[in-house]
Every structure is written in C-alpha cells, then in structure tokens.
C-alpha positions in Angstrom: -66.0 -74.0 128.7 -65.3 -71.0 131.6 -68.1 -69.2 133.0 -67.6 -65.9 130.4 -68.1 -68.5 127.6 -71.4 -70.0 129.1 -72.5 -66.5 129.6 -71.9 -65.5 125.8 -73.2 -68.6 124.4 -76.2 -68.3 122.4 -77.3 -72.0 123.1 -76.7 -72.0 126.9 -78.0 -68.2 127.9 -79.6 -66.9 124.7 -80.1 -63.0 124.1 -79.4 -62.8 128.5 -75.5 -61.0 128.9 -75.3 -59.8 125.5 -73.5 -55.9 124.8 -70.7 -54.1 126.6 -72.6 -53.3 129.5 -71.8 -56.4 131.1 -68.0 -56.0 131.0 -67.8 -55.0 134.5 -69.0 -58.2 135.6 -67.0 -59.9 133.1 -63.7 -58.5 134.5 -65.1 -59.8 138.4 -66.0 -63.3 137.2 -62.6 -63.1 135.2 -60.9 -62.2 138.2 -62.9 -64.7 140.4 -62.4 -67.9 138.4 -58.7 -67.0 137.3 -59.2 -66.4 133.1 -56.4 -64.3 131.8 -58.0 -60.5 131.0 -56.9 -57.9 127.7 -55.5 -54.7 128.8 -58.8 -52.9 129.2 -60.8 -55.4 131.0 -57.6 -55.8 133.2 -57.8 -51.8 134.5 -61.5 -52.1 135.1 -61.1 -55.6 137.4 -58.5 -53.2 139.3 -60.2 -50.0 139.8 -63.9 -52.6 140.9 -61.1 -54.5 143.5 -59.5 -51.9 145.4 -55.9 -52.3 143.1 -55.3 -55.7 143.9 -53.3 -58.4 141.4 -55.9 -60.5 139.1 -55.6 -64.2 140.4 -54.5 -66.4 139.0 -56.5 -69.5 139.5 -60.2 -69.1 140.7 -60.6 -68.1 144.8 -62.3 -69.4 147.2 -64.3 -66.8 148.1 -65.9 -63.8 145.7 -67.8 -61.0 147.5 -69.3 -58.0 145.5 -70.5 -54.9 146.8 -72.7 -52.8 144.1 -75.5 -50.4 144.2 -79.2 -50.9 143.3 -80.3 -52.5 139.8 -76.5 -53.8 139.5 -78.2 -56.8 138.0 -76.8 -58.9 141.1 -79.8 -61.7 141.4 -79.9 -62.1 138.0 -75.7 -62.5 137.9 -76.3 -64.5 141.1 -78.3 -66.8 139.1 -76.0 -67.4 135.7 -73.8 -68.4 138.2 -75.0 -70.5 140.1 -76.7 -72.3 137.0 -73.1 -72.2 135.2 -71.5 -74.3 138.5 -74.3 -76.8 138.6 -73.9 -78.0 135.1 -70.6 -77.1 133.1 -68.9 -76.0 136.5 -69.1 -78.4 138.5 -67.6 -80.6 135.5 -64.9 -78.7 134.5 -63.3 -78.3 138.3 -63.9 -81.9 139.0 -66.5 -81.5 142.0 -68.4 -84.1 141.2 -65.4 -86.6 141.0 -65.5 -85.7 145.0 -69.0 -86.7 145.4 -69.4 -90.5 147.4 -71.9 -92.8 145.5 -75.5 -91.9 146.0 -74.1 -88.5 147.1 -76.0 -84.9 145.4 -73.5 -82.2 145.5 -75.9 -78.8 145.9 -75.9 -75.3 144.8 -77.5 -73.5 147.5 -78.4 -69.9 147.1 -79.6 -68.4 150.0 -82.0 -65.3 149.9 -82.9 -62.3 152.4 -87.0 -63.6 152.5 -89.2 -65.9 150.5 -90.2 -62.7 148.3 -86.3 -62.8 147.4 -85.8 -66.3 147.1 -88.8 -66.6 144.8 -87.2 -64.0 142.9 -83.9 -65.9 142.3 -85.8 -69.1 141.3 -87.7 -67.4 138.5 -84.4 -66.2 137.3 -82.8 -69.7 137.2 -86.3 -71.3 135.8 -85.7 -68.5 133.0 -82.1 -69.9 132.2 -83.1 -73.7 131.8 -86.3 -72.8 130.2 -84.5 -70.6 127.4 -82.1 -73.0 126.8 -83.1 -76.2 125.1 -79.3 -77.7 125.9 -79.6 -77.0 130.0 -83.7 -77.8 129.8 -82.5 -81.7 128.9 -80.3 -81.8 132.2 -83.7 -81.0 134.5 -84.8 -84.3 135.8 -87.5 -82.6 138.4 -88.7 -79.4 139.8 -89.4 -78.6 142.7 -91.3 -75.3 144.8 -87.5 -74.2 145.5 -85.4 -77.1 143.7 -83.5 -78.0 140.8 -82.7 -81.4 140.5 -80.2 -82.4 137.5 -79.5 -85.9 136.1 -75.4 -84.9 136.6 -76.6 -85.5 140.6 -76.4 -81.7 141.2 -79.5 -80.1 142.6 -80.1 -76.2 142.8 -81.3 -75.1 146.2 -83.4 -71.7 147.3 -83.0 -70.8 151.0 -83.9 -67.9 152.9 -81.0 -67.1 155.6 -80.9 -70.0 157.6 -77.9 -72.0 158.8 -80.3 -74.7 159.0 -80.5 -74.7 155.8 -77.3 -75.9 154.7 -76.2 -77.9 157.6 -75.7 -81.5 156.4 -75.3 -80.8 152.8 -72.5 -81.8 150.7 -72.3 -78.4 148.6 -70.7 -77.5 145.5 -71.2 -73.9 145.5 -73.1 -71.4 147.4 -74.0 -67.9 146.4 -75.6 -65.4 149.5 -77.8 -62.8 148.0 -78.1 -59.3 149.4 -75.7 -60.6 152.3 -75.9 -57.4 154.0 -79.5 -57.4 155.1 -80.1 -60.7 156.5 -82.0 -60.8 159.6 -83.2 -63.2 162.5 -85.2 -62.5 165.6 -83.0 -65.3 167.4 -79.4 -63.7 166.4 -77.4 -61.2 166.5 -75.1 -61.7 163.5 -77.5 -64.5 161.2 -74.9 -63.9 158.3 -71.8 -64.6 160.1 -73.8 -68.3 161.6 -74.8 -69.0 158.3 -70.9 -68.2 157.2 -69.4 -70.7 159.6 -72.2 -73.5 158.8 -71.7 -73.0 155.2 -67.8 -73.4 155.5 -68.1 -77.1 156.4 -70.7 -77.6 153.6 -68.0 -76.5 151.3 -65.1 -78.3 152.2 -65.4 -82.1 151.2 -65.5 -80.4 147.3 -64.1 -77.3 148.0 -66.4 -75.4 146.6 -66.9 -71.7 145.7 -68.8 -69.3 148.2 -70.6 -66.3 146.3 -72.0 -63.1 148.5 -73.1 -60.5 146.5 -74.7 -57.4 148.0 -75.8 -53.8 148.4 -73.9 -52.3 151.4 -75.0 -51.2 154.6 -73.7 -50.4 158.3 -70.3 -51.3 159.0 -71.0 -54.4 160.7 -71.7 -58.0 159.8 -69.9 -60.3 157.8 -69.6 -59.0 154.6 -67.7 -55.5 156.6 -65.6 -58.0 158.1 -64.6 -59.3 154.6 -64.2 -55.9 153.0 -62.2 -54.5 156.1 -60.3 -57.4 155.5 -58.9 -58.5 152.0 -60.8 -55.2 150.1 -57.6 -54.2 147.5 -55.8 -57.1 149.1 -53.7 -59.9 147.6 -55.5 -63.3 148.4 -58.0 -66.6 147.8 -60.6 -64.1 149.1 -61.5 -61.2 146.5 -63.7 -58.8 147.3 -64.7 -56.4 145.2 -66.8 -52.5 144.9 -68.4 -50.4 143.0 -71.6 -48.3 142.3 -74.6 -48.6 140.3 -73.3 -47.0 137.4 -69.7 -49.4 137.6 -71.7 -52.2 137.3 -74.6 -50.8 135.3 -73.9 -48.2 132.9 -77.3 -47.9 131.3 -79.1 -46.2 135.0 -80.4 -42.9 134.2 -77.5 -40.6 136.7 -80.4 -37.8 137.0 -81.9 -40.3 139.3 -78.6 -40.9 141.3 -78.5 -37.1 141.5 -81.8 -36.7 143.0 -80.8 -40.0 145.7 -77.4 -38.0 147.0 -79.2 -34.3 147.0 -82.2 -36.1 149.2 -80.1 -38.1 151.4 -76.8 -38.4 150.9 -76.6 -41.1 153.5 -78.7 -43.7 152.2 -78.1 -43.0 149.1 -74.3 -43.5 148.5 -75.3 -46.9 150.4 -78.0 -47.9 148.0 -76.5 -46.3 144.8 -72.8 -45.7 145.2 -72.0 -48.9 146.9 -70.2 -47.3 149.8 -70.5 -48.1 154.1 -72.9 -46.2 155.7 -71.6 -44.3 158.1 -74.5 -42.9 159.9 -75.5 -46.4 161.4 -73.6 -48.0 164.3 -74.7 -50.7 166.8 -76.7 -49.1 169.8 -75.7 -51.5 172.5 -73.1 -54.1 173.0 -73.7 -57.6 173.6 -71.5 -58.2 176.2 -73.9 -55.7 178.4 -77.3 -57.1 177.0 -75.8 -60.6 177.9 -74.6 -59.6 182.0 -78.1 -58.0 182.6 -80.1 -61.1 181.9 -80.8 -63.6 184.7 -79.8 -67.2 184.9 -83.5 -68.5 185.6 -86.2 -68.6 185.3 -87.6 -67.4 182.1 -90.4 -65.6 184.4 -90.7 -64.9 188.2 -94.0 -65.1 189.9 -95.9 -62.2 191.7 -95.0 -61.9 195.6 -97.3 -60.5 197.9 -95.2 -57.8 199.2 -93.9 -56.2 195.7 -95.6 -53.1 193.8 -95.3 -54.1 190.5 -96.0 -51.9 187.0 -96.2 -52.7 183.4 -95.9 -51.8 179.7 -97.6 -52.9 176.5 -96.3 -52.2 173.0 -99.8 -53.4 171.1 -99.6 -54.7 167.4 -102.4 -54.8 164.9 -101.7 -57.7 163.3 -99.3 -58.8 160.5 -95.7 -59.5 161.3 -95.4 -57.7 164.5 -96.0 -58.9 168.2 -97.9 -57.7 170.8 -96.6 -57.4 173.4 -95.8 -56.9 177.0 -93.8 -56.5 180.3 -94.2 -56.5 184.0 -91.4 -55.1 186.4 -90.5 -53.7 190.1 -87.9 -51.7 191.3 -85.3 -53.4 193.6 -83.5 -50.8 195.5 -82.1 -49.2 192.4 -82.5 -51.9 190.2 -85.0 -52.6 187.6 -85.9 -56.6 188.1 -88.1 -57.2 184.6 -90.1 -60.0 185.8 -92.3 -61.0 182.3 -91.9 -60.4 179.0 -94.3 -61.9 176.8 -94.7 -61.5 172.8 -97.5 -63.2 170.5 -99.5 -62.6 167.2 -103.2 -63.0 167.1 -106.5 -61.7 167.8 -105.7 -57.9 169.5 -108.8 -58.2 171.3 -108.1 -62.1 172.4 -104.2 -60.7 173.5 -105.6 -57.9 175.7 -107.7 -59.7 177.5 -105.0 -62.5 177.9 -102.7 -59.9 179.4 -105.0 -58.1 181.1 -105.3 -61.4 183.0 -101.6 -61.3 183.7 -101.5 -57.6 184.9 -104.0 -58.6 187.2 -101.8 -61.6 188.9 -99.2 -59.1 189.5 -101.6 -56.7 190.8 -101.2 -53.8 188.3 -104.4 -51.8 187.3 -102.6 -49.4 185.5 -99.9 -49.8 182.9 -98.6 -47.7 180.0 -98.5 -48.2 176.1 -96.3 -47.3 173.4 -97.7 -43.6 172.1 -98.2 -44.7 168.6 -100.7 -47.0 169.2 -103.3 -45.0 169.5 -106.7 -44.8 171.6 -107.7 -48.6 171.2 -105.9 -50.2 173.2 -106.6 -48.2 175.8 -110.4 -48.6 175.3 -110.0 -52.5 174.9 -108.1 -52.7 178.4 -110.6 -50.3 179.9 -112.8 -53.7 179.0 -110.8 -55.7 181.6 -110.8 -53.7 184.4 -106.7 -52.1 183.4 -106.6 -48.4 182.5 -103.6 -47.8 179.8 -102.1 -44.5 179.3 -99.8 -43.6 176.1 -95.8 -42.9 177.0 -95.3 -39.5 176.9 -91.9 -40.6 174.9 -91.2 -42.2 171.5 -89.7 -45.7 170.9 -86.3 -44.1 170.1 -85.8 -42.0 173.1 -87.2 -45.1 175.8 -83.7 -46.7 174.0 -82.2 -44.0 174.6 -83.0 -43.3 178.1 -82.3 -47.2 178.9 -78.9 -47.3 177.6 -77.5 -45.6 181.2 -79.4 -48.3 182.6 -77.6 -51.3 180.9 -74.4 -50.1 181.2 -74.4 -49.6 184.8 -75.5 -52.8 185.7 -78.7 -51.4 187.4 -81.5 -53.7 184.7 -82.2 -57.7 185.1 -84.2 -59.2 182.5 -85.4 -62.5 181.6 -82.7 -65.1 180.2 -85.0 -65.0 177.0 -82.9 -65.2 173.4 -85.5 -63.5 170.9 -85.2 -60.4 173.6 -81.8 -60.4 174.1 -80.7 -60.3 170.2 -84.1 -57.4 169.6 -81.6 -55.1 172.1 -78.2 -56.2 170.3 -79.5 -55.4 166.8 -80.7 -52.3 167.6 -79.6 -49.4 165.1 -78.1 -46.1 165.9 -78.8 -43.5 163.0 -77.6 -39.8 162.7 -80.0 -37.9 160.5 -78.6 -35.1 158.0 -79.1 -32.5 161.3 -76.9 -34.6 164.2 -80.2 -36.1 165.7 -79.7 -39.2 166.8 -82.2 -42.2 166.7 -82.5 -45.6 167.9 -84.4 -48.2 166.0 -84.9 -52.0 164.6 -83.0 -53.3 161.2 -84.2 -53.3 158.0 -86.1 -56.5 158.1 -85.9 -56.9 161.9 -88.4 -56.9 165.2 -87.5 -54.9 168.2 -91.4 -55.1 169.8 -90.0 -57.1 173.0 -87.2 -54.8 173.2 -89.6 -52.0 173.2 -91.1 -53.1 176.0 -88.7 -53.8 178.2 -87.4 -49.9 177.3 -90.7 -48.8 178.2 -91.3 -50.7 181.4 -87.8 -49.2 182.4 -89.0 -45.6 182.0 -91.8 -45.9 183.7 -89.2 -47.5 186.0 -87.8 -44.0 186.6 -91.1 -42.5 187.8 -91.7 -44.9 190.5 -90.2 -44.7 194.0 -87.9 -47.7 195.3 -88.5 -49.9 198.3 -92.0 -49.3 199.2 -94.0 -50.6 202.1 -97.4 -50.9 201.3 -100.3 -53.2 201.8 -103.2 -54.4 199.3 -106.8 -53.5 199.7 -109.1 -56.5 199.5 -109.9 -56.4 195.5 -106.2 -57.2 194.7 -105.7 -54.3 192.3 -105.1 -51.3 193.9 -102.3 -50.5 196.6 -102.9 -49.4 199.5 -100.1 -46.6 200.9 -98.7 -47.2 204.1 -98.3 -44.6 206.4 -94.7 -44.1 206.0 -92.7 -44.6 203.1 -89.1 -45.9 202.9 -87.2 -44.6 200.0 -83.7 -45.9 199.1 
C-alpha cells in the first residue's frame, strides 16, 4: 500500500482526504515517494515544482512551501502516521533497526502550542481508525509508541531533540519560523543533527512551511534544487494551489492591505521586504574574549541603560558601559524574568557599584520604572529614540570596530537575528523575529546611544557618597 492509498482508505483515514481538493497534495506526495501520475495530476506536480521531471523513486528530501490554511499540519501528520506503520514496512526500515532498537518518527514543531497541535492531529488518525488504534501499545504527553517498534515523537525546534535517535522519518513543521535565543540559524542546526539521525535507515526528511525572509534553511533549499532535477524536491505554491476551497475575497483584501506580508502568508512567495540587519562576522569581532563582565574601576565614569519588562516572556534587562577613547567598552549585560519590583532594586544595586545615579530606559516603558528606581536612589529618564532607530544608530558602530561587548551567546545571536523591514512608504525598521527576543540587544543599542552624548577620556574624581562625579577642573577630550 503507497501513501495515496493509506490516504484514500476508508479503514485507515476514514472521511479525512476525501474530494478533489486534495489533488494538489496528491501530485507532491506522488512526486515525493516516486508513484507514476495520469496526465493531469502530472501538469499540476509540474506547475507546484518549478517544471522539474517527476521522480522516479521516492527522494530523500521533500520541502513544501504553501500559504496559510494549506492544510500542512494536518498533511504533516498523515504522513508521518502513514511512515510509522505501513511505511516503514513497505521500504524496509525496520529491517535496518539493531535488536532492542525503536526506529522514530520525529516531527518537530515551531512551540509547544504547535506541537500540541500536531499531536491532536495524529491522536485523531489512530483514534478514527480501529486498524491503526490496535498498533498503539502506549501514549504518551508527546509520544506514540507502536508494537512494530516505531514510536511517533513531538519536538519543538531543538537539535537536542533528535540527537541520539535512530530515526525513520522526520517531518519539520512551519520550518521557516523557528527560533532560538542561543542561535542564529536554529533550523539549519537542527538540519545537520537530524541528517545523522537519518542515515543508518535512510530515512525521509519532511519540511513543510509558510515562507518568509530569504534566509534560513528552507531559502537555502529553494535557492537550490527549486524546479531542479534531484533526490531533493522542493516544491511552491499558494493557498489557493494547495487549497482551492479559501474564500479569494479574503486573499484580495490580504494583498490590497499589505502586499508584503501577504503574498508571504497567502501566495507562498519570499518576502522581500526583510533582510538580516547585521552580519555575524561583525557581531562576533566586537565581543571580548573574557570575561563575561568587567568590574568597576575607580577612575572610569561609567553610564547605563535599562530595557524593563512586565513580566511574561520577556527579560528585563540591563547594561552598564564607558567610553574608551572612541570606543564603547560594554562592561555588563544582564537579562532576567521575575518580580519588576525585585529586578529594579537588584539592578539598582549594580548601577550603584559602577557609580551611576542616572541611567536611561527604553521610551515605551512608561513612567514606572522610573518611579520604582527613584525608590533606590537611581533617577531613569526615557530615550528620546525608539528601539528601531538605537539599531540603527549602532550599526556605524559595529561596523567600524569602535563597540566591545561581553563574550555572551544569548546577546550575540539577539543582534544577528535582527530583522530589517521596508514598509509600503521606503521606511526602514529594525526589529526581533517572529517568535524571537532582542531585549539584551536592546540594551546594549541603547547604552551605545547614550554612548554618543558623553564626552571621552575624562578626568574626574568622586565625591564621598560614591554616586555622583565630581568634575575636575579641566577636561581632556580625545
């Protein structure tokens, strides 16, 4: 039995890929697994892949790129279902497995909301099916185990999560939007991790995703073999080449409100309004060797920055720098979640140690944090800029060598994935990921504009309290 005939069978997916609206994603699995095609499925596998040949045998590699309600997780999951149980059977995979061995069918999801979604969709398929219900031998939060010794996995993106795994298949979901605060390209790790995974059984890696920047792993594959003869195929297409039945008014209204985004999300084309702000390379040469943080010395003015946070999912948090000559050395950079109250005073602390009574604060966090530093002694004012243009005024500085920050990675990989976005007018701005965290980044960009008001290489002495320079009778400006 090939996949198309465990999709259409009444005992195995009941009532689930029934009609002619499915016959895109018939000719793409026909395509991927090798099944010979009639004339018109043929023509519709070549206008969804660019014009390439149909293979011949089933590739080693299938990556689809389709617009919004394209019915992807739910393919995702037939899939993925149809290579754990009659799949892995009928190419031999388990043959390859050692004794004791579980071959695994990891899909791997943007977030838990994601992954939770996915697992619902295979519970859905065993559960309909009294025939696939008998293979089930236990359930788990996020696992499958079968009595054939193939278990199906749910991941969020993590190469962690396949690393030591003798896989049989695995399919990345929404590919295009994974994120992680500790790398700059999560999809292309988890890519190189998974490759291994596959290889004792060689297996059958699945990304299927919305597009978005040119960048990342499943650009990389589209730039690559997109309309191209090989074991890789990658194929395109918009909501309504995937998904006839999508109301096109509502398309309509997408393109006529932003045309950007929306031949992304529905058209299932590259944005082109997105690039990468700043290149690793740079981010990488400005940080220091060691250490992590350097201490206060007696004869440094320093200043400092705070980007608060409320709560939830974003850090609060903080920098301290000083000017060297014309060099910005950022000396701390610290990030936590928590109490806001509990944080200020914590950093408040830390401002003193470096002798700063006055910092500055990201302008849209409003009057409270100010009020709760006033509480500790440290008066906060707001940046007179937004988040975007403090990126933008600190890209000169990275690129001319005149910033040192700490050797941190979370910081480091906040500046590489920054986002550069042209609006419908030409304006430019600079901001976080879909999904991602710049609030370290943010203030490290705002400690290096308030950088730019301070003078360099200044001779002072402290008054008794600690806090508050004293200003030496001459100055010495470099």
């Amino acid at each position: 039995m090939n996949v198309l005939e465990f999709l259409d069978s009444p005992e195995l997916t009941p009532g689930t890929f029934e009609g002619d609206t499915w016959e895109p994603w018939r000719a793409v699995l026909s395509g991927a697994f090798g099944l010979p095609m009639d004339k018109g499925r043929a023509r519709l596998f070549k206008r969804l892949s660019g014009g390439r040949k149909a293979p011949t045998s089933r590739v080693r590699e299938l990556l689809v790129l389709a617009g919004r309600r394209s019915a992807k997780s739910n393919t995702s999951a037939a899939v993925a279902v149809y290579l754990a149980t009659i799949g892995a059977e009928m190419d031999g995979l388990l043959d390859k497995l050692k004794p004791g061995e579980r071959g695994v069918v990891g899909l791997i999801a943007v977030d838990r909301a994601q992954a939770k979604v996915l697992f619902r969709y295979i519970e859905g398929i065993f559960d309909a099916s009294p025939v696939l219900s008998k293979l089930v031998s236990k359930r788990g939060a996020e696992s499958i185990d079968l009595n054939n010794r193939v278990s199906l996995e749910v991941h969020t993106n993590s190469f962690k999560a396949v690393r030591g795994r003798t896989m049989i298949a695995a399919l990345l979901d929404e590919a295009c939007f994974y994120a992680d605060e500790n790398s700059a390209s999560p999809d292309v790790e988890l890519y190189r991790a998974i490759v291994p995974s596959l290889a004792t059984t060689g297996g059958l890696l699945i990304a299927i995703s919305s597009p978005w920047a040119r960048k990342g792993l499943m650009y990389q594959k589209w730039k690559k073999h997109y309309g191209k003869n090989s074991d890789v195929l990658v194929v395109q297409g918009g909501t309504q080449d995937f998904n006839p039945t999508i109301d096109p008014r509502v398309i309509k209204e997408a393109l006529e409100d932003d045309p950007e985004g929306a031949r992304s999300e529905w058209l299932g084309q590259f944005r082109e309004d997105i690039s990468d702000f700043m290149r690793r390379d740079v981010v990488e040469q400005a940080a220091r060797v060691e250490p992590l943080e350097l201490p206060p010395c007696a004869d440094t003015r320093y200043f400092g920055f705070a980007d608060p946070a409320g709560g939830g999912k974003d850090e609060f948090t903080m920098a301290i720098g000083h000017r060297d000559g014309e060099r910005v050395v950022v000396d701390v950079v610290r990030g936590r979640r928590g109490t806001p109250a509990q944080i200020v005073e914590e950093y408040a602390a830390l401002f003193k140690d470096y002798r700063v009574s006055r910092i500055t604060s990201d302008r849209f966090a409003g009057s409270w944090p100010a009020d709760e530093f006033k509480k500790h002694g440290i008066t906060c004012d707001q940046s007179a800029k937004p988040k975007s243009q403090l990126y933008v005024d600190s890209l000169a500085r990275f690129n001319s060598g005149q910033v040192e920050i700490p050797p941190e990675d979370k910081l480091i990989t906040q500046f590489c994935n920054l986002e550069r976005r042209t609006a419908r007018g030409g304006r430019d701005s600079v901001d976080h990921p879909s999904g991602g965290h710049d609030d370290r980044a943010n203030a490290v960009a705002g400690l290096l504009a308030e950088a730019a008001t301070r003078p360099a290489n200044i001779i002072f002495e402290c008054l008794d309290d600690g806090y508050e320079p004293e200003w030496h009778p001459y100055q010495m400006f470099s």
